[in-house]
C-alpha positions as CSV (number, residue, x, y, z in Angstrom):
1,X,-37.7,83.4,8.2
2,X,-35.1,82.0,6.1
3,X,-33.6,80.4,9.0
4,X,-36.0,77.5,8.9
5,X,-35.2,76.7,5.3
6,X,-31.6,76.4,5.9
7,X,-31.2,75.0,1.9
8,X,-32.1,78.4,0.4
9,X,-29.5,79.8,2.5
10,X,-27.3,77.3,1.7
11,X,-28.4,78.3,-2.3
12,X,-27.8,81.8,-1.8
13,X,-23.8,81.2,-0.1
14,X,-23.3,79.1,-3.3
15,X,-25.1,82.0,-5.4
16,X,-22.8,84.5,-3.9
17,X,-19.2,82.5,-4.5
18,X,-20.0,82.2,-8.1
19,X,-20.9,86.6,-8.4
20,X,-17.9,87.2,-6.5
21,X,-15.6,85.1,-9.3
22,X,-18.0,86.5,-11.8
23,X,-16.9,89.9,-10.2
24,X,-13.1,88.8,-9.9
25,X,-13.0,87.4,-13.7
26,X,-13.4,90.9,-14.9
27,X,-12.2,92.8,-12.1
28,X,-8.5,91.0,-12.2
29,X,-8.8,90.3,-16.2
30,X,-6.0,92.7,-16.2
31,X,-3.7,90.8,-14.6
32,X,-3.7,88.7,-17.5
33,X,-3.9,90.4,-20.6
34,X,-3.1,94.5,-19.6
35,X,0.8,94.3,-20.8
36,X,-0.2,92.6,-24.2
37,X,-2.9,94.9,-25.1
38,X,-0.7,97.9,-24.1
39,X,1.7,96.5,-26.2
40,X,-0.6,96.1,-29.0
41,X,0.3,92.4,-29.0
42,X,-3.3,91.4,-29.2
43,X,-6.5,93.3,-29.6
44,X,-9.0,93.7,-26.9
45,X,-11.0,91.3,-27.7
46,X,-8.4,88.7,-28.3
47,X,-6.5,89.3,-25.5
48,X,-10.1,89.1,-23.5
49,X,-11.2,85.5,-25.2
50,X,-8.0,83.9,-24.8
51,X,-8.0,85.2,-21.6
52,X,-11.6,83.6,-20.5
53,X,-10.6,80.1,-21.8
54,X,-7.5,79.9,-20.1
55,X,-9.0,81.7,-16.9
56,X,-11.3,78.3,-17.2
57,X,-8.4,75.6,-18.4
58,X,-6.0,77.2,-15.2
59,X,-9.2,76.8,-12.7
60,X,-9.6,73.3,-12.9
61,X,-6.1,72.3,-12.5
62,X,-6.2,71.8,-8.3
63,X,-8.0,72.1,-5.5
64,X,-4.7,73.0,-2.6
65,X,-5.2,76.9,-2.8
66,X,-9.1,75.9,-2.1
67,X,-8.2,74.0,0.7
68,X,-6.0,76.9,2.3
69,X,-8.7,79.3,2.0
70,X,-11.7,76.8,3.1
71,X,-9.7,75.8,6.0
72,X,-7.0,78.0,6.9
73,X,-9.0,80.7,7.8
74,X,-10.8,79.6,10.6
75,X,-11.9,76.3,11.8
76,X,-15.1,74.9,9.5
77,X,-17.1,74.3,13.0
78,X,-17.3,77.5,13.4
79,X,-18.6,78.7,10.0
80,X,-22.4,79.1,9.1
81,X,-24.1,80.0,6.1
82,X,-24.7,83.7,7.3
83,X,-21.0,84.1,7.9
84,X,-19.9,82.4,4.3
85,X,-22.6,85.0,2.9
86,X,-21.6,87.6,4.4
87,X,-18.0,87.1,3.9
88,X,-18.6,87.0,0.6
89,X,-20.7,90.1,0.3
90,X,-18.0,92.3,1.9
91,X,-15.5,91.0,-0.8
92,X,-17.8,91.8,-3.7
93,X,-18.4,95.3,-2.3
94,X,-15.1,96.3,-1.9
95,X,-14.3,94.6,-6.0
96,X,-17.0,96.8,-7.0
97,X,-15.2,100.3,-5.2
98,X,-12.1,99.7,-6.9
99,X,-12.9,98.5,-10.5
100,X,-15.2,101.7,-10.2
101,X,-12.2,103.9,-9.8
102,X,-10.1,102.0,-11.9
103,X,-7.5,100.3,-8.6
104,X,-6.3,97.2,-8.9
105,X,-6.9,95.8,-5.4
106,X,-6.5,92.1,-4.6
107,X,-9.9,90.1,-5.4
108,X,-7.9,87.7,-2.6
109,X,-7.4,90.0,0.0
110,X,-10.7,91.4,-0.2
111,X,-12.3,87.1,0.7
112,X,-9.9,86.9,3.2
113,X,-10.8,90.2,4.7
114,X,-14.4,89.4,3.8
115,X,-14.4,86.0,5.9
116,X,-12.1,87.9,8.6
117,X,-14.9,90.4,9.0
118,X,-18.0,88.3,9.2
119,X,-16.1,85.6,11.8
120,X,-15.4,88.3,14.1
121,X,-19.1,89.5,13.9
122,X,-20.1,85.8,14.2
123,X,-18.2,84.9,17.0
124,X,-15.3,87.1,18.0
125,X,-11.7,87.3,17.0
126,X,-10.8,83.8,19.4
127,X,-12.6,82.0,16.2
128,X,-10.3,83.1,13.3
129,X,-7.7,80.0,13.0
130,X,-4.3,82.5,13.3
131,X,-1.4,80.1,12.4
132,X,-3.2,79.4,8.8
133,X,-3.7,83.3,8.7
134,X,-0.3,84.0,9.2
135,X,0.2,81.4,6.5
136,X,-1.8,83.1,3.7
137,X,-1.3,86.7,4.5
138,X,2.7,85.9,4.7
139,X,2.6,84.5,1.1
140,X,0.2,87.5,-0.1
141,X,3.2,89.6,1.9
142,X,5.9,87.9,0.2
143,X,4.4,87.5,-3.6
144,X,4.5,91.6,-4.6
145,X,8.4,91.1,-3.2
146,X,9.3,88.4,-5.3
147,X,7.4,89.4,-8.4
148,X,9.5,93.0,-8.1
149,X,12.4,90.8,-7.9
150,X,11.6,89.0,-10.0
151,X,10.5,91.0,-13.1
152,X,13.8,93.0,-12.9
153,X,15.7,89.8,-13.1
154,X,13.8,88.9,-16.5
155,X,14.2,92.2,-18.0
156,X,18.3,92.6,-17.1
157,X,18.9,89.7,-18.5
158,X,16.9,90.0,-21.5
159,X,18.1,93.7,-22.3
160,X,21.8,92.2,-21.5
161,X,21.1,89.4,-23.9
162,X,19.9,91.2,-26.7
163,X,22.0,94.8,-26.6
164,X,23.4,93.6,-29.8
165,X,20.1,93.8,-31.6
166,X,17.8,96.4,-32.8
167,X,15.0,97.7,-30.9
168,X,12.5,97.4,-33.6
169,X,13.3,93.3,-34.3
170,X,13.4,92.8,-30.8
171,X,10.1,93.9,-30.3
172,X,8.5,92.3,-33.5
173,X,9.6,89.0,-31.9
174,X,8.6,89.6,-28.6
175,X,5.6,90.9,-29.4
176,X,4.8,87.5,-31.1
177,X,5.8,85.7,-28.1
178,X,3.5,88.0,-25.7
179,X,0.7,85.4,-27.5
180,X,2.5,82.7,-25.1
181,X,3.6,84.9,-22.2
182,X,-0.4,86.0,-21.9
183,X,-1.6,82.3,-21.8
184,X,0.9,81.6,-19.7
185,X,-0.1,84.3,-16.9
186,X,-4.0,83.9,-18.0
187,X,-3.6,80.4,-17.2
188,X,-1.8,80.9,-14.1
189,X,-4.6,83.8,-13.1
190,X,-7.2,80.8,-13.1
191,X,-5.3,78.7,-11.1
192,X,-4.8,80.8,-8.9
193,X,-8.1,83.0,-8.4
194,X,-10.8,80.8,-9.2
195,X,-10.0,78.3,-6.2
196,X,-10.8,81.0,-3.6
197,X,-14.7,80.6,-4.3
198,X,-14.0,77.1,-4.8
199,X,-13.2,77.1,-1.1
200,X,-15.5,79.6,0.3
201,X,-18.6,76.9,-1.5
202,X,-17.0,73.8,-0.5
203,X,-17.0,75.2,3.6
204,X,-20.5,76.6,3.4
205,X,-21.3,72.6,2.0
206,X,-19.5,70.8,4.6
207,X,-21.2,73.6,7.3
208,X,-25.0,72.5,6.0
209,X,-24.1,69.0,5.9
210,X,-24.1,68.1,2.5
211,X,-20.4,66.9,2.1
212,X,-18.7,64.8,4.9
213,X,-15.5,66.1,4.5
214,X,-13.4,69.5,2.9
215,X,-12.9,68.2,-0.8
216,X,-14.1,70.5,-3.7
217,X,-16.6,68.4,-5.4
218,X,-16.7,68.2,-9.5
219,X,-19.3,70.4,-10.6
220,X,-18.0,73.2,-8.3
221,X,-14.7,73.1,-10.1
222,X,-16.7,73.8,-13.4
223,X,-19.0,75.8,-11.8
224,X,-16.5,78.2,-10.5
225,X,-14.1,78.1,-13.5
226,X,-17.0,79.1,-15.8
227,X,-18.0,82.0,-13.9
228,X,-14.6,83.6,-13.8
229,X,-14.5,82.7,-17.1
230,X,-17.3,84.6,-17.8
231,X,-16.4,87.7,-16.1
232,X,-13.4,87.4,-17.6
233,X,-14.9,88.1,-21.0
234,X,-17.0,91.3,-19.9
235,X,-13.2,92.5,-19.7
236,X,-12.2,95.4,-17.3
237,X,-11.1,98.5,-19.1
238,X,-10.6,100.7,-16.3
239,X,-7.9,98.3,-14.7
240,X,-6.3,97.4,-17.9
241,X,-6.1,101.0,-18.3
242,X,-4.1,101.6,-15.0
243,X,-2.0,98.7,-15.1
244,X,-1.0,98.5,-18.8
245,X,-0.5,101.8,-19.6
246,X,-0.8,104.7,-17.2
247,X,2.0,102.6,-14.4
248,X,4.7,101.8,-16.6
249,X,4.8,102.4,-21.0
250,X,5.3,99.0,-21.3
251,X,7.4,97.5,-24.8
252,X,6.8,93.8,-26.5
253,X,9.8,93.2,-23.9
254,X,9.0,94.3,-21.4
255,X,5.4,92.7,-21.5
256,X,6.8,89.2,-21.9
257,X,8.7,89.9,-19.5
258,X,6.1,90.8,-16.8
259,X,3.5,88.3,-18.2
260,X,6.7,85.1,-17.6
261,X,7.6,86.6,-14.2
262,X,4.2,87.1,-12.3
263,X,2.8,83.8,-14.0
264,X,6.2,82.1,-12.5
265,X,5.2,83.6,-9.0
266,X,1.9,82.3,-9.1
267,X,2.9,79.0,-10.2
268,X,5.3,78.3,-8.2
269,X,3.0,79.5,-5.3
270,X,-0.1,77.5,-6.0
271,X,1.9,74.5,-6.3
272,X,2.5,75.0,-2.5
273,X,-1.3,75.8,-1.9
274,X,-0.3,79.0,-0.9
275,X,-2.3,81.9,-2.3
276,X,-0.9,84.8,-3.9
277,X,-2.8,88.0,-4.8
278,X,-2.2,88.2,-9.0
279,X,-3.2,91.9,-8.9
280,X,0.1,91.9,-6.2
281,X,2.3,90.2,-8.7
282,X,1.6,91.4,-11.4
283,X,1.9,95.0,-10.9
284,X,4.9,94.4,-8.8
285,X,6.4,93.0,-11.6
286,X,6.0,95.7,-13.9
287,X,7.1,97.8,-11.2
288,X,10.7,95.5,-11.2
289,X,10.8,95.9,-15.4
290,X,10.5,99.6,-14.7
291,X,13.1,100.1,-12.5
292,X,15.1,98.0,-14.4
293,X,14.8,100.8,-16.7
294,X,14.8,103.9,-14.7
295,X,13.3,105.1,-11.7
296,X,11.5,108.1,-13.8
297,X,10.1,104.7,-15.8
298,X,7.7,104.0,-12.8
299,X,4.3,106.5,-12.4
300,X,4.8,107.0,-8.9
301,X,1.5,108.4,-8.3
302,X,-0.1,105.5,-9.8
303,X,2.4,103.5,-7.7
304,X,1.2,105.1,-4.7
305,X,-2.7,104.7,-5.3
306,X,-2.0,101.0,-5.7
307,X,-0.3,100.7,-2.5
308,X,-3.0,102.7,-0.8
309,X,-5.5,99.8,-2.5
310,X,-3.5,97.1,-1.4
311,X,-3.3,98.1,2.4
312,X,-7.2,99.0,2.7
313,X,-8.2,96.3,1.7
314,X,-8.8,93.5,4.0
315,X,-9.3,95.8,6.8
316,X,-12.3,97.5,4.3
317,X,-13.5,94.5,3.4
318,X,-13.5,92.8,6.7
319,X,-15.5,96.3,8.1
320,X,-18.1,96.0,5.5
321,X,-18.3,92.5,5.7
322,X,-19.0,92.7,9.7
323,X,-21.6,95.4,8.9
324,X,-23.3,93.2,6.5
325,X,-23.7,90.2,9.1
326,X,-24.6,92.7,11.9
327,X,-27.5,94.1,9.2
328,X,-28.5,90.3,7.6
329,X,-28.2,88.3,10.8
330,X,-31.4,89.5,12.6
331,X,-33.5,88.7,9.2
332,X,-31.4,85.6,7.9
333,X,-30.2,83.9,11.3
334,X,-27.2,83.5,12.0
């Protein structure tokens, strides 16, 4: 039993983080690069690279959104290596439904909901720590509202600031400066994203032992920004697909726009150590530079399929994460 080799657990948790920000780099690679390929402001496989390194370069900027999700969640005493791995299990699951039908859910809900669900199976819901939940899932709340906000800001201004000019030359600039507006959100994507498997590693450490206190060690970092930054380059055409072009048609404009908006949400958020969903932001954005167009702008069945995405799942993830622990416990310990 693996119970009495607690270090290949302990191998396995770590194992698991790094797939699940394998699975979130290409899962959420739309988030940073959907507006300027559906622009036609980069290629593909452009948009994907620059995307991958800056996934990387953003991941290793800090540690705070770690910290929120290592400890916010629930108190680290009461964490094992089953419930890590099993928290982690239910948020891969989940990442692998929707990329499969093309939804972009929130790769941050689903580790919340993931680490919700396997707590609860661990040791009921008295364990989860509530005043850091109501923390994180009021900032993943809030986020969608401000990037709405936020994004039709941008675009009023911009279409007020250059109703003078021509279509056609604005675009041919703006779709230069998409090249900036895309590193700008890719960047943000990794500094936001990566640092929730960052966390989820650096509890299961502290819960075996091998680290005194909650600080993200060095070679996690890396090891954590080089898996998203992996998965970011396998690319995600079914999201991209959704996001960039069947939500909103989407002008050079307008993708700057979206790309300077969402990567100011996230940002701003991160600096705070609070951690937003960039699926949330991003799509709420570009729902904010559509209506600033028209509400006929906005594909409102899309619309609604996101939504229905976006409130399944933590609860989703938190059920399949319970039903993994329930199914691994017996074999694994728990």
């Amino acid at each position: 039993m693996l119970e009495h080799v607690p270090a290949v657990m302990l191998v396995l948790v770590i194992g698991s983080a790094l797939v699940f920000d394998y699975v979130n780099g290409f899962h959420d690679t739309a988030n940073a690069i959907a507006t300027s390929v559906s622009t036609r402001a980069l290629s593909v496989r452009s948009a994907i690279m620059l995307a991958a390194v800056l996934n990387f370069a953003g991941a290793m900027v800090s540690t705070k959104v770690a910290t929120t999700i290592g400890k916010g969640i629930v108190d680290p005493v009461n964490v094992t290596q089953m419930v890590v791995l099993a928290g982690v299990a239910g948020a891969i699951i989940w990442d692998l439904i929707t990329w499969y039908y093309g939804l972009p859910s929130s790769s941050s809900h689903a580790i919340i909901g993931g680490l919700m669900g396997a707590v609860i199976a661990h040791a009921g819901s008295v364990a989860l720590h509530w005043a850091g939940l109501q923390k994180i899932i009021l900032a993943l709340l809030i986020s969608p509202v401000l990037g709405t906000v936020v994004g039709y800001l941008f675009m009023v201004i911009f279409l007020r600031s250059l109703r003078n000019h021509s279509p056609y030359g604005v675009n041919k600039v703006f779709r230069k400066c998409q090249l900036l507006s895309a590193s700008f959100m890719a960047f943000s994507h990794g500094t936001a994203d990566a640092q929730k498997s960052m966390g989820v590693i650096t509890m299961a450490m502290l819960s075996y032992g091998m680290i005194p206190t909650f600080e993200v060690p060095t070679w996690v970092k890396i090891a954590c920004a080089l898996a998203m930054a992996f998965g970011t380059a396998i690319g995600g055409w079914r999201i991209i697909k959704t996001v960039g072009r069947d939500f909103v048609k989407l002008q050079p404009v307008n993708g700057f726009s979206v790309d300077a908006a969402s990567a100011s949400v996230i940002l701003s958020a991160a600096a705070f150590g609070l951690p937003t969903s960039t699926t949330h932001v991003i799509t709420s954005a570009i729902l904010g530079v559509g209506l600033s167009k028209r509400m006929s702008a906005v594909n409102w069945g899309i619309a609604y399929r996101i939504v229905i995405a976006w409130v399944l799942t933590i609860p989703a993830s938190a059920i399949v994460a319970f039903l993994v622990y329930m199914v691994m416990s017996p074999f694994l310990g728990k």
